[in-house]
C-alpha positions, 0 to 999 in steps of 0.5 A, spaced: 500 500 500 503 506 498 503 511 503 506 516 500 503 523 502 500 527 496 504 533 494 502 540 495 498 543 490 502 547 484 497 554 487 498 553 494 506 555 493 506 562 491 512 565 488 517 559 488 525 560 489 530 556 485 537 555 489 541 552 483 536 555 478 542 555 472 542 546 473 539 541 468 535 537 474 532 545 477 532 549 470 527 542 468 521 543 474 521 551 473 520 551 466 515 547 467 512 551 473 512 557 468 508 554 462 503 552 468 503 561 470 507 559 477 512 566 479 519 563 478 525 566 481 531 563 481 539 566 482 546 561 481 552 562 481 554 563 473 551 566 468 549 561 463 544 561 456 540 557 459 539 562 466 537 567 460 532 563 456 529 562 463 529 569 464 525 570 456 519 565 459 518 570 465 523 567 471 526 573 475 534 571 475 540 573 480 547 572 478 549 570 485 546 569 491 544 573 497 538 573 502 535 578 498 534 574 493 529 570 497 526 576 501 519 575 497 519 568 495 514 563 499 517 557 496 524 555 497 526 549 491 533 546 493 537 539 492 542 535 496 547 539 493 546 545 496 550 546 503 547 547 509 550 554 509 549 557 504 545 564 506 539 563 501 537 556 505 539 560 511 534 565 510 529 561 509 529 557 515 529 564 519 524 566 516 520 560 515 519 559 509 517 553 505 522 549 502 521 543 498 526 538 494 527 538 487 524 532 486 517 535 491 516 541 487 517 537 479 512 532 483 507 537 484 506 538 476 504 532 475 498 532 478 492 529 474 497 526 469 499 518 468 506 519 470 512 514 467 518 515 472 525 512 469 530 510 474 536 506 474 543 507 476 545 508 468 540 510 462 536 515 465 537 521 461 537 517 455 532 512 456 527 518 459 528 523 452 527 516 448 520 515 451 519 522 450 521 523 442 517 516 441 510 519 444 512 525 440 513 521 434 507 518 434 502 523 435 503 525 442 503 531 447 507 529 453 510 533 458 516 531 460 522 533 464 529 530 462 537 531 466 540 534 460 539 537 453 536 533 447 536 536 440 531 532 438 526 536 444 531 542 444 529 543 451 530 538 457 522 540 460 515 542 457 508 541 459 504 538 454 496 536 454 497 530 452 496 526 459 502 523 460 508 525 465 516 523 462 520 524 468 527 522 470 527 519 477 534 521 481 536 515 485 543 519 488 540 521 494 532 517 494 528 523 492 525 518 487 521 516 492 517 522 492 513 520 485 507 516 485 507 513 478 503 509 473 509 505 470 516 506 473 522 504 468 528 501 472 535 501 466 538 497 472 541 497 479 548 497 482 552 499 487 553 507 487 553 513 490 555 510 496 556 516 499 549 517 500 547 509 501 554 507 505 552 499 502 549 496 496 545 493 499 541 499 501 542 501 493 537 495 492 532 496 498 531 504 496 530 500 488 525 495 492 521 502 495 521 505 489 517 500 485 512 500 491 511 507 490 507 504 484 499 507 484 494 501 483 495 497 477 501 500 476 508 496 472 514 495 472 519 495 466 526 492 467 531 490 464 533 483 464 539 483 462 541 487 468 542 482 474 540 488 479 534 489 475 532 482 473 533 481 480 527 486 482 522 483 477 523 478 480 521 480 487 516 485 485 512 480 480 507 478 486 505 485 488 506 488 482 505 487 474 512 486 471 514 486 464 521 485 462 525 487 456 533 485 452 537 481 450 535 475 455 530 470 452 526 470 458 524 478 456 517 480 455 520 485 449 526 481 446 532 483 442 534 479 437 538 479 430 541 486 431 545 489 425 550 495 425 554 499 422 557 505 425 553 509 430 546 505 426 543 499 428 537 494 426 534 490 431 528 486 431 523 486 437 518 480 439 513 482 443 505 480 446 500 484 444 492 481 446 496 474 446 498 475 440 506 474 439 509 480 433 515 482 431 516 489 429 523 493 426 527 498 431 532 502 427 537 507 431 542 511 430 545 511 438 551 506 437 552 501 442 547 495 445 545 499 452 542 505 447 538 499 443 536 495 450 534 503 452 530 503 446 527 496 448 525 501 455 521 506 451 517 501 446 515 496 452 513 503 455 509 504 449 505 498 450 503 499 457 500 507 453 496 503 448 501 507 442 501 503 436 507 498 435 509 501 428 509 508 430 512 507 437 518 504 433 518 509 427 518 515 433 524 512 435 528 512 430 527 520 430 532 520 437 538 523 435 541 523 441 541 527 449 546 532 450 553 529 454 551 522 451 556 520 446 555 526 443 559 529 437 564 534 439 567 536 432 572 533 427 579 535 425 584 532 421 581 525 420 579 525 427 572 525 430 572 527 437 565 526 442 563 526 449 560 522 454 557 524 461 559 516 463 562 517 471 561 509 473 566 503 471 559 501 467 557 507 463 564 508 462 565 500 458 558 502 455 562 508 453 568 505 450 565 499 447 560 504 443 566 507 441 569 501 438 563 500 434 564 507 431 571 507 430 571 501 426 578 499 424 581 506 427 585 507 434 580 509 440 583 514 446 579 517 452 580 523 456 578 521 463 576 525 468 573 521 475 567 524 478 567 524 487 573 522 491 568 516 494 566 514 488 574 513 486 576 510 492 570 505 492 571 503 485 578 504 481 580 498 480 573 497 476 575 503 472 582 501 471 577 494 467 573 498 463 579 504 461 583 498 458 577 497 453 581 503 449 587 505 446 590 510 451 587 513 457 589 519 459 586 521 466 585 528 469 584 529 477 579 528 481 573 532 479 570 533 487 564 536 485 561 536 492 565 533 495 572 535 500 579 530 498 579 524 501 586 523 504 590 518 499 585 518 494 587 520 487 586 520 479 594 514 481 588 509 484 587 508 477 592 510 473 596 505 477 593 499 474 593 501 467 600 500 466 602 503 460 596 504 456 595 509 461 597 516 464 596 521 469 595 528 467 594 533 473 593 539 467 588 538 462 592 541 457 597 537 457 592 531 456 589 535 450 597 536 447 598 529 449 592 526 445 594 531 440 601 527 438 598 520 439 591 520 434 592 520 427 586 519 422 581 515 423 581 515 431 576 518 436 577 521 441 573 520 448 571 526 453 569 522 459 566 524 466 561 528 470 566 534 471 568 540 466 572 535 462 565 537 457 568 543 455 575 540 452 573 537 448 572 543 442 579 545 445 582 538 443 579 540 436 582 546 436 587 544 437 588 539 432 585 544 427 591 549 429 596 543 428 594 541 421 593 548 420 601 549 421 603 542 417 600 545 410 603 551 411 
């Protein structure tokens, strides 16, 4: 029986108060409050084109923050990262101000509607936009709110008529629990953010509590390839309906007969419709078996919505991609550049294993940069593993993002297994200048990690420009 207490209603918050405003999970919620006519304030610490195309749409923005900033807000949106200390938090305590989790306030715009919520430890962002241009694709208006960019959505949240709510669900910090959905969608479960869970036994008990969040009647979608997923199913199967998807021929929705070439692929799908067995053609042009197990994610969702199989396989094959998931950074000198969010040892195999694909016969190298100081020392070996599936791998120091250094923790727990495929660069234009003298045409070059390693990307191609500038002169 799900005891979950319902959230507050969208006209009950007043002006709400985004901390962080500038962030692709808090920039999501607002955007859709402001097409629901809610006031929207917000301030981060940087001024970024995303700040100002919520300004466009009616949010107050503050480029830093102060306890001004929330002298006339009711509401006070926050997430985990935001430290206790922080004066705007500190503000709004004093003055007993309402404050909500990201996760309360995007669960307050979702009354009414039948909400899918994806979760998993790896996927989410991906599997989330997939579901979303595929209902598009066939005709469909949902809202939708997804962790990153989409160029195939071109924003990463709307508010639509349609009656159906597309949401990420966060696991880092057990904010998913706040959704009550109609169908939950689980990519798989692993050992992460153990920072937050200390065990990984607790990770799977916070996945066990998620499914029974599930409104009446509700299902479950999960991966039977992942063994933490299937292993889920397969405890949630007496309380809940369960249907599972991939490569296992136990799978509700099977994968078989896959064909690519380069980033495309052709698979072919076996499903159960009124107890009638069909198959249907699924065409990608997101490399790798994770995207086409994504895939298989969003059509088993399209089952459950009652969307036609042939426009639910032709919607995604109008997925192009999400922003940071093996996106194209640019071309130079024959070779191509591309970037990945992947910051956990599988993310980052999946990663490598599609860039393999692509490369074909050329050499793949990656630029790594760890993600969390308790991350790495909990999971360097595992890297170390998944690294050696390239050509070289360059690591750069930890990015901390939230974190303080964890004494004898270093980017050299990974290096130190990588023997001479890999190398330590506390410099990030060093690595750049490093990658630059080993690659030649044909090769790709792999931007890896959660930090700011995004942004060297387009340095690398210049630099590569420059250098075959130089050699024709």
């Amino acid at each position: 029986m799900n005891s979950q207490v319902d959230p507050p209603a969208l006209e009950s918050l007043g002006r709400v108060h985004f901390m962080g405003l500038g962030g692709a999970g808090m920039s999501a919620v607002a955007r859709i409050m402001l097409a629901r006519e809610v006031a929207v304030s917000g301030s981060d610490a940087s001024d970024s084109p995303l700040l100002r195309s919520l300004e466009q749409l009616g949010a107050r923005v503050q480029i830093g923050q102060s306890t001004e900033n929330v002298a006339d807000a009711d509401t006070v949106v926050i997430t985990t990262a935001i430290r206790p200390t922080n004066p705007e938090l500190l503000e709004a305590r004093r003055r007993g101000l309402n404050i909500m989790h990201r996760s309360e306030a995007l669960a307050s715009t979702m009354t009414g509607q039948r909400v899918v919520a994806v979760a998993g430890t790896h996927g989410k962002t991906t599997t989330t936009a997939m579901i979303t241009v595929m209902l598009q694709g066939a005709g469909e208006d949902p809202s939708f709110a997804v962790g990153g960019a989409v160029s195939s959505l071109g924003v990463n949240a709307a508010y639509g008529t349609g009656g159906i709510f597309v949401a990420e669900a966060d696991e880092s910090d057990g904010s998913f629990l706040n959704y009550a959905p109609s169908v939950s969608v689980v990519t798989n479960v692993e050992a992460d953010h153990l920072d937050h869970y200390g065990t990984a036994e607790a990770v799977h008990a916070v996945f066990d509590e998620f499914v029974t969040r599930l409104e009446e009647g509700g299902l479950l979608v999960a991966c039977a390839d992942d063994e933490g997923s299937a292993a889920l199913a397969s405890r949630s199967a007496a309380e809940h309906r369960v249907r599972t998807y991939g490569y296992s021929s136990q799978s509700d929705v099977r994968i078989s007969d896959t064909r690519t070439s380069g980033a495309n692929s052709v698979s072919t799908l076996t499903f159960e419709v009124d107890g009638v067995q069909r198959t249907r053609e699924l065409r990608l042009t997101a490399p790798g078996e994770h995207n086409i197990r994504n895939a298989a994610a969003a059509f088993t969702v399209a089952l459950e919505l009652g969307v036609d199989p042939a426009k639910a396989a032709e919607g995604l094959s109008g997925f192009s991609g999400a922003a940071r998931r093996f996106e194209f950074r640019g071309e130079a000198r024959g070779v191509r550049v591309y970037d990945d969010y992947a910051h956990h040892p599988t993310e980052v195999r999946a990663a490598l294993a599609a860039a393999r694909t692509v490369a074909g016969p050329g050499s793949v190298h990656v630029i790594f940069q760890p993600h969390l100081f308790s991350r790495t020392r909990e999971f360097a070996a595992e890297f170390a593993d998944a690294l050696m599936l390239a050509d070289s791998a360059s690591v750069l120091d930890i990015y901390p993002a939230r974190e303080d250094p964890i004494p004898g923790v270093t980017s050299e727990l990974i290096t130190g297994r990588l023997g001479s495929l890999g190398s330590y660069h506390p410099e990030a234009q060093e690595a750049l200048k490093a990658v630059a003298d080993r690659v030649v045409s044909g090769d790709i070059v792999l931007t890896v990690g959660a930090g700011d390693v995004t942004a060297y990307g387009p340095d690398l191609v210049q630099m590569l420009t420059r250098s075959s500038t130089e050699e024709q002169r």
